[in-house]
N, CA, C and O atoms as a CHARMM CRD file, in Angstrom:
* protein
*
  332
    1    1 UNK  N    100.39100  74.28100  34.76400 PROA 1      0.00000
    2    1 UNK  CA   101.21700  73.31500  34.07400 PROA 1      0.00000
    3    1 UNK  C    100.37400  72.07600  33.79500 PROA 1      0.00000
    4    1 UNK  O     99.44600  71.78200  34.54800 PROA 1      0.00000
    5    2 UNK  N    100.65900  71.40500  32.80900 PROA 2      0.00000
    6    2 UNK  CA   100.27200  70.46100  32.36000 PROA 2      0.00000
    7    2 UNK  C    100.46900  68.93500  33.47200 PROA 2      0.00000
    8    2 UNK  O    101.37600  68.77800  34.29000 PROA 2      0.00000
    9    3 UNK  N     99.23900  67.88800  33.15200 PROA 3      0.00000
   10    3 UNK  CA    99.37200  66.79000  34.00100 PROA 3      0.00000
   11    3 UNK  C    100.10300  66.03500  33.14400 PROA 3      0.00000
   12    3 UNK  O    100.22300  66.56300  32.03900 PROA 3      0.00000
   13    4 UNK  N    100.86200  64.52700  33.32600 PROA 4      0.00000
   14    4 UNK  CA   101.58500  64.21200  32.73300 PROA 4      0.00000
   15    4 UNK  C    100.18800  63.35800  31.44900 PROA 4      0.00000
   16    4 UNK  O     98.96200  63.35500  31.55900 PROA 4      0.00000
   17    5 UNK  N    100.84900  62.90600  30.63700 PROA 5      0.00000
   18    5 UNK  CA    99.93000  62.65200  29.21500 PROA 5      0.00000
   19    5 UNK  C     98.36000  63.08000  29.06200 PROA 5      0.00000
   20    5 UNK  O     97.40000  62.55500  28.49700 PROA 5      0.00000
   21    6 UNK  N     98.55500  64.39000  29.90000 PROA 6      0.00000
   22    6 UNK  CA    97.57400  65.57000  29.56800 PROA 6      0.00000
   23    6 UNK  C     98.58200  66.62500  27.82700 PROA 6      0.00000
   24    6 UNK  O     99.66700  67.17800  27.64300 PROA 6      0.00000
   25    7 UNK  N     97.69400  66.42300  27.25500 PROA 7      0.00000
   26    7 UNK  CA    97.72300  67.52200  25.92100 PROA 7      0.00000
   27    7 UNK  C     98.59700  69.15500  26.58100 PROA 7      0.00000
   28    7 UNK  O     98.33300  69.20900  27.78200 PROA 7      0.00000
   29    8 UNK  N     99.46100  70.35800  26.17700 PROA 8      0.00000
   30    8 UNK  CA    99.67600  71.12000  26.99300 PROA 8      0.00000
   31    8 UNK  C     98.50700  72.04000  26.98000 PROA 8      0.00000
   32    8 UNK  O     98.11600  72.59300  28.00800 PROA 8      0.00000
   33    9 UNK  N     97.94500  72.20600  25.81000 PROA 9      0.00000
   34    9 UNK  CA    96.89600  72.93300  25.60000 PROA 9      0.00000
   35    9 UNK  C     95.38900  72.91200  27.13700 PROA 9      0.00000
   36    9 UNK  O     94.60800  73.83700  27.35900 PROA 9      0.00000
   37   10 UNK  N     95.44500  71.85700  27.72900 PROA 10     0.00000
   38   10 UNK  CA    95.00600  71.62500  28.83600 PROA 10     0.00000
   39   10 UNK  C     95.36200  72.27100  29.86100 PROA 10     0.00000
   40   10 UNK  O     94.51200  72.41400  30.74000 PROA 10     0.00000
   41   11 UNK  N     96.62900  72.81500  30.04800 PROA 11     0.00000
   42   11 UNK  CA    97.20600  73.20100  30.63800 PROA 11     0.00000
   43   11 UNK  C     96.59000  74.79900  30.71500 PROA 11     0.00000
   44   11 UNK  O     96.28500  75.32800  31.78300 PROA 11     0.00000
   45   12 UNK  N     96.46400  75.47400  29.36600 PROA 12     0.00000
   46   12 UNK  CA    95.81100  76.66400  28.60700 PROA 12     0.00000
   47   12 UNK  C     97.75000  77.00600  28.06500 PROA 12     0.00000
   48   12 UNK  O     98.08900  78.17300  28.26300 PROA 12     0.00000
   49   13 UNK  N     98.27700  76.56300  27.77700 PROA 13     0.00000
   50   13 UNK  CA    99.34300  76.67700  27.15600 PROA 13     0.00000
   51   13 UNK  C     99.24000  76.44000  25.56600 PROA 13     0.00000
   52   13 UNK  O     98.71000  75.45700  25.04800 PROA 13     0.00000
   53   14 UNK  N     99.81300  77.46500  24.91900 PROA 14     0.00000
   54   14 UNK  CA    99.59900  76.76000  23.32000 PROA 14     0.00000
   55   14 UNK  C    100.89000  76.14100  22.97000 PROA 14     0.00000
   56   14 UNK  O    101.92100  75.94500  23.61300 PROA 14     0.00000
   57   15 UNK  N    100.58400  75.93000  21.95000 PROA 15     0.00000
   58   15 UNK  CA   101.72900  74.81600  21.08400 PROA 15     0.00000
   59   15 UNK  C    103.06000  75.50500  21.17100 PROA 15     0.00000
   60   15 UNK  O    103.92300  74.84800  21.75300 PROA 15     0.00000
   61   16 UNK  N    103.36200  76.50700  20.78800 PROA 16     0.00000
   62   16 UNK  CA   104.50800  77.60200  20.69400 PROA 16     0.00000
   63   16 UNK  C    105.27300  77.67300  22.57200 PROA 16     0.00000
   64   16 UNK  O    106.37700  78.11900  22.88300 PROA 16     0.00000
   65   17 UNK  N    104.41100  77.18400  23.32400 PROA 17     0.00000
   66   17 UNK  CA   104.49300  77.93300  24.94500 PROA 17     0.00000
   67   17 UNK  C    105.13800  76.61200  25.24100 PROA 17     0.00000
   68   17 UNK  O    106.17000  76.62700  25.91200 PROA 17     0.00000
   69   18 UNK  N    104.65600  75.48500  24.82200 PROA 18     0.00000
   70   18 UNK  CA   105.06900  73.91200  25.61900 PROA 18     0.00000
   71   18 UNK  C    106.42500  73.78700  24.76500 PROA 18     0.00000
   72   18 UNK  O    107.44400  73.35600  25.30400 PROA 18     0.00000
   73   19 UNK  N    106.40500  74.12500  23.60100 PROA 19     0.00000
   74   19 UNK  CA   107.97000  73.83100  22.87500 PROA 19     0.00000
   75   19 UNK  C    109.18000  74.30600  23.34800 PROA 19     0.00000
   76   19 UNK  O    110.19600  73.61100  23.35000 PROA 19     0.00000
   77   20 UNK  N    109.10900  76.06700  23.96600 PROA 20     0.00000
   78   20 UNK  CA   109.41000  76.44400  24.55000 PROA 20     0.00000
   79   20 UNK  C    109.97000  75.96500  26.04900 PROA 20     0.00000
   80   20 UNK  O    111.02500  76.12900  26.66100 PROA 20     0.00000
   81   21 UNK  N    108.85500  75.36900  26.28500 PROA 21     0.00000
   82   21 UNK  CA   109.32800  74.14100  27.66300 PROA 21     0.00000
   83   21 UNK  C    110.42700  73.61200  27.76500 PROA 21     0.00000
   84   21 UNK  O    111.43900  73.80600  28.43800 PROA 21     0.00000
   85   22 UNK  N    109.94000  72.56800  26.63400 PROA 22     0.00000
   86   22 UNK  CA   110.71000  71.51800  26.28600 PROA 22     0.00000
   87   22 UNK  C    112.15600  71.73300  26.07900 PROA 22     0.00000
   88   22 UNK  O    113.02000  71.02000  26.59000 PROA 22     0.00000
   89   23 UNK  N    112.43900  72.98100  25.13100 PROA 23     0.00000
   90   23 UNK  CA   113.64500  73.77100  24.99500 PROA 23     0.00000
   91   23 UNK  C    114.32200  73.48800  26.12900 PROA 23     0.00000
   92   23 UNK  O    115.16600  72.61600  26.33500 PROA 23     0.00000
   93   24 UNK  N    113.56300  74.86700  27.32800 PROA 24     0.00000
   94   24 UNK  CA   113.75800  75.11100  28.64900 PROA 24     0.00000
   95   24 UNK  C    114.63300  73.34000  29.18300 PROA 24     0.00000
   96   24 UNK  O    115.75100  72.84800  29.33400 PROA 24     0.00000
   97   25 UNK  N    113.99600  73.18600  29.22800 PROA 25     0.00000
   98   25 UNK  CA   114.29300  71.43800  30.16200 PROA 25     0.00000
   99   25 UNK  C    115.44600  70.57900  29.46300 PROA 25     0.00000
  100   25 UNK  O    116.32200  69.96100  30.06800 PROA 25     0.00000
  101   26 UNK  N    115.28900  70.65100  28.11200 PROA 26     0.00000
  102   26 UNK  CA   116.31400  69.80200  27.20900 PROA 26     0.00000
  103   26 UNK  C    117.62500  70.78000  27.45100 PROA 26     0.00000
  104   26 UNK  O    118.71200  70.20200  27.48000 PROA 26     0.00000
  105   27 UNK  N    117.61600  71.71800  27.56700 PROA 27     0.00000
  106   27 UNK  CA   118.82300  72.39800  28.03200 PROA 27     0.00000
  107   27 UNK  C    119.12400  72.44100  29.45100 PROA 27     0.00000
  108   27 UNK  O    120.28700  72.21600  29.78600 PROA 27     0.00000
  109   28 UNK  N    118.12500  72.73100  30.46000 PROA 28     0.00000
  110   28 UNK  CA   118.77800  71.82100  31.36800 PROA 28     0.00000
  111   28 UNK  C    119.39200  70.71100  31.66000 PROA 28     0.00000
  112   28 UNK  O    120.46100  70.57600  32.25400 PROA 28     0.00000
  113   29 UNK  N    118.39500  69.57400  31.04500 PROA 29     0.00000
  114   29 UNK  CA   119.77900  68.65800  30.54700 PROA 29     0.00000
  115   29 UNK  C    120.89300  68.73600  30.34900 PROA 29     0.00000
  116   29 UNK  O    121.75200  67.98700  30.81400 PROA 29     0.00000
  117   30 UNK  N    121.03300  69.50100  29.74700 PROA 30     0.00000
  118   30 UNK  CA   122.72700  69.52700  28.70000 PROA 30     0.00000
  119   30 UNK  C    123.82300  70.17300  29.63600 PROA 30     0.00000
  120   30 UNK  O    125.05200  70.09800  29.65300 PROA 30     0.00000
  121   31 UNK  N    122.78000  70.91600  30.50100 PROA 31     0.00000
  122   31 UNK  CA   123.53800  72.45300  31.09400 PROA 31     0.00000
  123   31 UNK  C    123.94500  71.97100  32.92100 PROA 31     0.00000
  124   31 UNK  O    125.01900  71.96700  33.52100 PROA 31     0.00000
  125   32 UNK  N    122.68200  71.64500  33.31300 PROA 32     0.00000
  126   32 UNK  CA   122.82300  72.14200  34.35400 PROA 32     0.00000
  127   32 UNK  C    122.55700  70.73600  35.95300 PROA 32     0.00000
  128   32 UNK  O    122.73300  70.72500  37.17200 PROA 32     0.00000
  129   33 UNK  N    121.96000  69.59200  34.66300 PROA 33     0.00000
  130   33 UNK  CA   121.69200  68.03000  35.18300 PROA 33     0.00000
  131   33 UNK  C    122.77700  67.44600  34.41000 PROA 33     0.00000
  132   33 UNK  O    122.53900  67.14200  33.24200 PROA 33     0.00000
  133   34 UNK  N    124.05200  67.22600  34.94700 PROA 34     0.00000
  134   34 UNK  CA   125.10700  66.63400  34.02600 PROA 34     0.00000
  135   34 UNK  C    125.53100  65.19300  34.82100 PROA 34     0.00000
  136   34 UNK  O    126.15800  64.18500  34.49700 PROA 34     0.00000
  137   35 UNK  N    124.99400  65.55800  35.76600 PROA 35     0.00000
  138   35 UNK  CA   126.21900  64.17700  37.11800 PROA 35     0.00000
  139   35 UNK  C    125.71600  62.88000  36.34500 PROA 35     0.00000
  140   35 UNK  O    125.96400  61.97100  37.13800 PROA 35     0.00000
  141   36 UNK  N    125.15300  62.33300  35.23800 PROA 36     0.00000
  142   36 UNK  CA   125.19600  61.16100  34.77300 PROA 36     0.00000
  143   36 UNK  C    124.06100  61.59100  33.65000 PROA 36     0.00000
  144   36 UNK  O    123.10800  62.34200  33.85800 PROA 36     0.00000
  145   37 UNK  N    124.37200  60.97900  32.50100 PROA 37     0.00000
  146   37 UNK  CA   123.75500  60.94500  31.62900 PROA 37     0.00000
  147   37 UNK  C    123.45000  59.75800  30.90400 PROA 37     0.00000
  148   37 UNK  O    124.59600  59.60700  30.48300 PROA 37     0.00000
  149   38 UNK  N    122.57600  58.39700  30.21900 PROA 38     0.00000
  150   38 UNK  CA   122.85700  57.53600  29.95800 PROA 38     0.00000
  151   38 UNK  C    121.71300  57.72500  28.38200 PROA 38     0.00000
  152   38 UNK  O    120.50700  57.94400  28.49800 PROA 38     0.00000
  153   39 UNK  N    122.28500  57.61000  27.28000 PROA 39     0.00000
  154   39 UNK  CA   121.90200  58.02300  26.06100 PROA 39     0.00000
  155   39 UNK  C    121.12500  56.51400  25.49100 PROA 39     0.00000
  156   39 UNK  O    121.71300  55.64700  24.84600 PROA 39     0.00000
  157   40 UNK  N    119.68600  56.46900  25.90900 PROA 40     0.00000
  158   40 UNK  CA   118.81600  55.32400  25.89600 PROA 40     0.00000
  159   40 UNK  C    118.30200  54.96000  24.01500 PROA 40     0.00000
  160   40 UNK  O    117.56800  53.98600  23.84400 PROA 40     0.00000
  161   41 UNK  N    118.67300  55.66000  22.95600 PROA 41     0.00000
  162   41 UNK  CA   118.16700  55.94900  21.85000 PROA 41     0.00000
  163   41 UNK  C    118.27100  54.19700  21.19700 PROA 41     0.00000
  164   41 UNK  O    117.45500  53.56600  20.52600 PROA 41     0.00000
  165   42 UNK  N    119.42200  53.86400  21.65000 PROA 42     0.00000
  166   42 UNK  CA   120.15500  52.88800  20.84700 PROA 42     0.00000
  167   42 UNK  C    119.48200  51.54700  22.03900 PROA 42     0.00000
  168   42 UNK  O    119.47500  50.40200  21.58800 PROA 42     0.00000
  169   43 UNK  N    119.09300  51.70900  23.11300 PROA 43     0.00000
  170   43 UNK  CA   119.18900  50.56200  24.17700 PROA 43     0.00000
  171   43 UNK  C    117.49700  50.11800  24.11900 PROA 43     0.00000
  172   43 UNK  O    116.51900  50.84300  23.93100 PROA 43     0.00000
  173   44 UNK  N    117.58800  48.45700  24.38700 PROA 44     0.00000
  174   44 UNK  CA   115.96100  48.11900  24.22900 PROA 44     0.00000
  175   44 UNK  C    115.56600  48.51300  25.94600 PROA 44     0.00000
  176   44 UNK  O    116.47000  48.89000  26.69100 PROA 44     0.00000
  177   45 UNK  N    114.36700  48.39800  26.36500 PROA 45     0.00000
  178   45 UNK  CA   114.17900  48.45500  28.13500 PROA 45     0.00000
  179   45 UNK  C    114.51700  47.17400  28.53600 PROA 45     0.00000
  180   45 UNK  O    113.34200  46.80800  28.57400 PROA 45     0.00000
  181   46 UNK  N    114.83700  46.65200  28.71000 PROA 46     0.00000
  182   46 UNK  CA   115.56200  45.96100  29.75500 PROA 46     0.00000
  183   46 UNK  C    117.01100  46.17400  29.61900 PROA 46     0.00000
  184   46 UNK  O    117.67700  45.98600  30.63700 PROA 46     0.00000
  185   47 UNK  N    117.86100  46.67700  28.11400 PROA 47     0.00000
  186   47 UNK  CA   119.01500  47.14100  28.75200 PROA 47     0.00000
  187   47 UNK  C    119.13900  48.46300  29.17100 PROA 47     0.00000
  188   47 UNK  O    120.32000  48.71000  29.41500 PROA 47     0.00000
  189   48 UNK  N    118.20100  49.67000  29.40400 PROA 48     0.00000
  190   48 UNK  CA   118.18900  50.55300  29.67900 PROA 48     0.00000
  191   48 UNK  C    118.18800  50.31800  31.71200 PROA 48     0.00000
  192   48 UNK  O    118.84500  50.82600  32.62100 PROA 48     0.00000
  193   49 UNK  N    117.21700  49.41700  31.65200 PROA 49     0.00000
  194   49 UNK  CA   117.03700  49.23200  33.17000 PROA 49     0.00000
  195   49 UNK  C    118.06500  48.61600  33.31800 PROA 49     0.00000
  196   49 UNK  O    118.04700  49.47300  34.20200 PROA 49     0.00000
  197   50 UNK  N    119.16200  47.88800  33.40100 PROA 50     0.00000
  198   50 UNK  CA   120.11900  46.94100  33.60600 PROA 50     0.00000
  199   50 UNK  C    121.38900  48.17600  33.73300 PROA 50     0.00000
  200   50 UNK  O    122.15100  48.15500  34.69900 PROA 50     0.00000
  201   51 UNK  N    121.51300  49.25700  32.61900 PROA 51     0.00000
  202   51 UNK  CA   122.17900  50.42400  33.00300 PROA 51     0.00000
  203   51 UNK  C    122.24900  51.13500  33.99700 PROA 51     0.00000
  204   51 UNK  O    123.25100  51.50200  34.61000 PROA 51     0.00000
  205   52 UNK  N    121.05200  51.37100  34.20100 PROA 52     0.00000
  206   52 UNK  CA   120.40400  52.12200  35.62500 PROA 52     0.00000
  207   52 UNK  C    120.83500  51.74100  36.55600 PROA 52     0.00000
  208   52 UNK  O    121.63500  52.43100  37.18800 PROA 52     0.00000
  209   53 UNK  N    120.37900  50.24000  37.06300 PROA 53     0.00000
  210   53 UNK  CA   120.83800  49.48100  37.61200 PROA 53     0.00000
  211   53 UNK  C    122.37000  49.34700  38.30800 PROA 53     0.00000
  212   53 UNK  O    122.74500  49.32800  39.48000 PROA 53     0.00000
  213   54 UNK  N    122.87500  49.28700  37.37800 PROA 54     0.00000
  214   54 UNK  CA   124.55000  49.78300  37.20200 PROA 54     0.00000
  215   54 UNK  C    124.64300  50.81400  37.94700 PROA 54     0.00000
  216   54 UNK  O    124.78100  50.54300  39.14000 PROA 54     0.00000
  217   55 UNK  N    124.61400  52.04100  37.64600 PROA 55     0.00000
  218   55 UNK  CA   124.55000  53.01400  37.59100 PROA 55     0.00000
  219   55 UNK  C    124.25300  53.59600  39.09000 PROA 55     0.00000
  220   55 UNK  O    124.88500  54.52500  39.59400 PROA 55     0.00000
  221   56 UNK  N    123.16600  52.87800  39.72200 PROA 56     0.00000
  222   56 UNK  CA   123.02400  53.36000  41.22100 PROA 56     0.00000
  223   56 UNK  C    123.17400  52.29200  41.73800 PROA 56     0.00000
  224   56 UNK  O    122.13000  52.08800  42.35800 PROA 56     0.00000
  225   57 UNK  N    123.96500  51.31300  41.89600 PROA 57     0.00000
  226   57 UNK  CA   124.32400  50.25800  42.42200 PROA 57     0.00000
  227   57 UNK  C    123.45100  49.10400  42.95600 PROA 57     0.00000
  228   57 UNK  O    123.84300  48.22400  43.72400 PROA 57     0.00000
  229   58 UNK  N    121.88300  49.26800  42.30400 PROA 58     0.00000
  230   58 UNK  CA   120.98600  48.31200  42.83500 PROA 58     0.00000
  231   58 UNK  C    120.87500  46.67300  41.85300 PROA 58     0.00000
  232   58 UNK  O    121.31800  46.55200  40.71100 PROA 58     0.00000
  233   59 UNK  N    120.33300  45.79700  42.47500 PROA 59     0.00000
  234   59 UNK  CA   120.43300  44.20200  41.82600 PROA 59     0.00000
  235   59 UNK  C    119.27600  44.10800  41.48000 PROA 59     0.00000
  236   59 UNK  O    118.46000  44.07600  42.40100 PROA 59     0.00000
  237   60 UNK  N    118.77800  44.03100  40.14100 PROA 60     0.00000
  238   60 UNK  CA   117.62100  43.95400  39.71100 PROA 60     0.00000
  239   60 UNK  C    117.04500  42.56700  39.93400 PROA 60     0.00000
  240   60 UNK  O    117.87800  41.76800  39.50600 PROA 60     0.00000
  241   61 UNK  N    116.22200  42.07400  40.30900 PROA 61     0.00000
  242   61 UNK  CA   116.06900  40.59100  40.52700 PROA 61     0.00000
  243   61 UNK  C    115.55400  40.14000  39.34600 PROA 61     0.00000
  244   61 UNK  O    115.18300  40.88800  38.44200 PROA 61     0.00000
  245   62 UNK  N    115.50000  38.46700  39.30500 PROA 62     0.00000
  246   62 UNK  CA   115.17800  37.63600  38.07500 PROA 62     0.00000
  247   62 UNK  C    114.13600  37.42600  37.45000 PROA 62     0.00000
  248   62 UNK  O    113.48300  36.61900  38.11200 PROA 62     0.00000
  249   63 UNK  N    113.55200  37.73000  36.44600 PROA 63     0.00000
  250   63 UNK  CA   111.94900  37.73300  36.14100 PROA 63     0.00000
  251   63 UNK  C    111.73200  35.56500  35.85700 PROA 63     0.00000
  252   63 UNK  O    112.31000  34.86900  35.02300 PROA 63     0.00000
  253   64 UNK  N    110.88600  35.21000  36.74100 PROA 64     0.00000
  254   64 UNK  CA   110.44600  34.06100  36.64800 PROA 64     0.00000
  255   64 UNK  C    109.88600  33.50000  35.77200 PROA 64     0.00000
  256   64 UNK  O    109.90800  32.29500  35.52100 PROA 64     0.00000
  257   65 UNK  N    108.97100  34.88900  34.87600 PROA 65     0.00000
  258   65 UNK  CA   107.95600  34.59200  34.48400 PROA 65     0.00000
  259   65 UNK  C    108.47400  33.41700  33.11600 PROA 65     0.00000
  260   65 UNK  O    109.65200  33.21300  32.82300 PROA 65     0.00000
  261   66 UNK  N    107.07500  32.65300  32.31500 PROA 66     0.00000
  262   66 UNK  CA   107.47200  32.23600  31.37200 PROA 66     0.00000
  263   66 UNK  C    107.34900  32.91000  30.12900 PROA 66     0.00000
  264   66 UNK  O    106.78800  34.00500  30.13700 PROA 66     0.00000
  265   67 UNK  N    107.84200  32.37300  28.90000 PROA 67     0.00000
  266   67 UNK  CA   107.25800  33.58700  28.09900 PROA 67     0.00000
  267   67 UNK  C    105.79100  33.92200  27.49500 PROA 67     0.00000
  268   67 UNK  O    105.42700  35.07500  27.26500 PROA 67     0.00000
  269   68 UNK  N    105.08300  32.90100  27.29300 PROA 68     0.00000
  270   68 UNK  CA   103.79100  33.66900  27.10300 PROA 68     0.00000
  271   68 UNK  C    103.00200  34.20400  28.26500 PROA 68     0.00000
  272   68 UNK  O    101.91200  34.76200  28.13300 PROA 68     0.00000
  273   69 UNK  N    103.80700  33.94000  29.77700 PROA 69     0.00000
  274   69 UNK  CA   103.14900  34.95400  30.50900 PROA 69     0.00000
  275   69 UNK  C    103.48000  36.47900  30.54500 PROA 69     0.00000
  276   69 UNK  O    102.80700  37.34400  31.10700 PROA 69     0.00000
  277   70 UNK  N    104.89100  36.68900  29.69100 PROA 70     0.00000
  278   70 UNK  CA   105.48000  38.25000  29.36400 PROA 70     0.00000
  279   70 UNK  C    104.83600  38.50200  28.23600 PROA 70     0.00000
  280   70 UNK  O    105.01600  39.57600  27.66100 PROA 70     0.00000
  281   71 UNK  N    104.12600  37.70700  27.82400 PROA 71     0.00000
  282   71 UNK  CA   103.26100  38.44700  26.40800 PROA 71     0.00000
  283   71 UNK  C    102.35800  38.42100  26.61400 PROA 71     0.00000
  284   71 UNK  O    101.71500  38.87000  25.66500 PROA 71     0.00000
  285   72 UNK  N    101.65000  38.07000  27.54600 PROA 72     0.00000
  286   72 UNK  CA    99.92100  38.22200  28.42000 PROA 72     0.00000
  287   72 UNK  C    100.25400  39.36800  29.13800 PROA 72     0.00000
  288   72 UNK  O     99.30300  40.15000  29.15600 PROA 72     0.00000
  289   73 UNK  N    101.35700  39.82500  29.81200 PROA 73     0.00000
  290   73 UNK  CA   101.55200  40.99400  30.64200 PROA 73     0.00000
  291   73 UNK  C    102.00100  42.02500  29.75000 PROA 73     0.00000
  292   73 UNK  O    101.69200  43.16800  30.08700 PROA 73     0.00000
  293   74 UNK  N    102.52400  41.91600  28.90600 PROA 74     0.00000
  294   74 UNK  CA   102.78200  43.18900  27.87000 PROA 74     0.00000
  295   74 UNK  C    101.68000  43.41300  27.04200 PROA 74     0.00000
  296   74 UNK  O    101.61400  44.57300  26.63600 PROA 74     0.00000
  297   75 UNK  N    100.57800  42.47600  26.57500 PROA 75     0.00000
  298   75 UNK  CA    99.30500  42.52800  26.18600 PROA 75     0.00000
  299   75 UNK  C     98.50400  43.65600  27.04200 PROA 75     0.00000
  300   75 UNK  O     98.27600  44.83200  26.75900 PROA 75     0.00000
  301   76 UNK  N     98.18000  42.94300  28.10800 PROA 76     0.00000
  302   76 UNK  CA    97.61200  43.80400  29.43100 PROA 76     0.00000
  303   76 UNK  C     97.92600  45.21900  29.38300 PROA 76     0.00000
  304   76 UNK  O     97.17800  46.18800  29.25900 PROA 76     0.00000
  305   77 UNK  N     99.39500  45.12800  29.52800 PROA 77     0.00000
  306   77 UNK  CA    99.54900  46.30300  29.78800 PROA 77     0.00000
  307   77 UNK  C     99.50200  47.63600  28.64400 PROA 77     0.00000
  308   77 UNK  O     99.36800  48.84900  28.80900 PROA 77     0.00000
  309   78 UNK  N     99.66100  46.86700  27.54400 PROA 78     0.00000
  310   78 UNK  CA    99.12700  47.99900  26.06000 PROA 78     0.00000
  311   78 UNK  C     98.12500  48.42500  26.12400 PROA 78     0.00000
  312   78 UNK  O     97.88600  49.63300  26.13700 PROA 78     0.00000
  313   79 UNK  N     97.03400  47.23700  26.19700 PROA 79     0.00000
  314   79 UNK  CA    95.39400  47.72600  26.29500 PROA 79     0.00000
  315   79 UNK  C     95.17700  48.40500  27.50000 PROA 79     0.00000
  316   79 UNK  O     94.14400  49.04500  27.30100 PROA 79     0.00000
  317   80 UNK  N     95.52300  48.60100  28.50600 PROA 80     0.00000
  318   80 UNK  CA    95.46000  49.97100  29.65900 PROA 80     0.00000
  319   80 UNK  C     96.08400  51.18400  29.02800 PROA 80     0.00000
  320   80 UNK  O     95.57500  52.25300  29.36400 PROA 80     0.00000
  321   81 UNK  N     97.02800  51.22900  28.22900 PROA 81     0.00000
  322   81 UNK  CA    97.10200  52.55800  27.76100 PROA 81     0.00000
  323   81 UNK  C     96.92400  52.93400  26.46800 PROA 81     0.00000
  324   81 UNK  O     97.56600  53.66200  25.71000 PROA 81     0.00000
  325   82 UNK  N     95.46400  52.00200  26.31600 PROA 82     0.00000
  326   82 UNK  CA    94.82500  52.65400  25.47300 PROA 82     0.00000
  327   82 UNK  C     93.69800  53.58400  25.46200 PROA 82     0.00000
  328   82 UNK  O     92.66200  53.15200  25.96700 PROA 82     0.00000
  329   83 UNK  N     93.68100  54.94700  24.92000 PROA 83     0.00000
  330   83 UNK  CA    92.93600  55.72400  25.21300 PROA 83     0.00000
  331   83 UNK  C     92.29800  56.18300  24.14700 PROA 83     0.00000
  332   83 UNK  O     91.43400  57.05100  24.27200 PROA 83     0.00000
């Protein structure tokens, strides 16, 4: 099996074999992981995390930061996943 943002082909899986996967799993979803579902398509991340949140009853704490230090840290953190 493939590592996570490993290619599947790495895996020695071809293109046809990982779609197949994906199938596999997205229907588990639907099928067989039902006890909560929260449909993120429409939500930015922080209201996705704030759902969650909800959701298993934890208190997310307050981000201090200022804002060009959340745009030095979202900077940062783009250029690390760049490959």
């Amino acid at each position: 099996m493939s590592q996570p943002g490993n290619p599947p082909e790495a895996a020695g899986l071809q293109a046809g074999e990982a779609a197949l996967q994906v199938d596999r799993c997205l229907r588990a979803f639907e099928e067989d992981i039902t006890e909560q579902n929260l449909p993120t398509d429409q939500l930015a991340i922080g209201q996705a995390a704030e759902r969650i949140a909800e959701m298993t009853g934890l208190v997310l704490s307050e981000d201090h930061r200022s804002g060009p230090r959340k745009a030095l840290d979202r900077a940062i953190l783009q250029i690390r996943h760049i490959r």
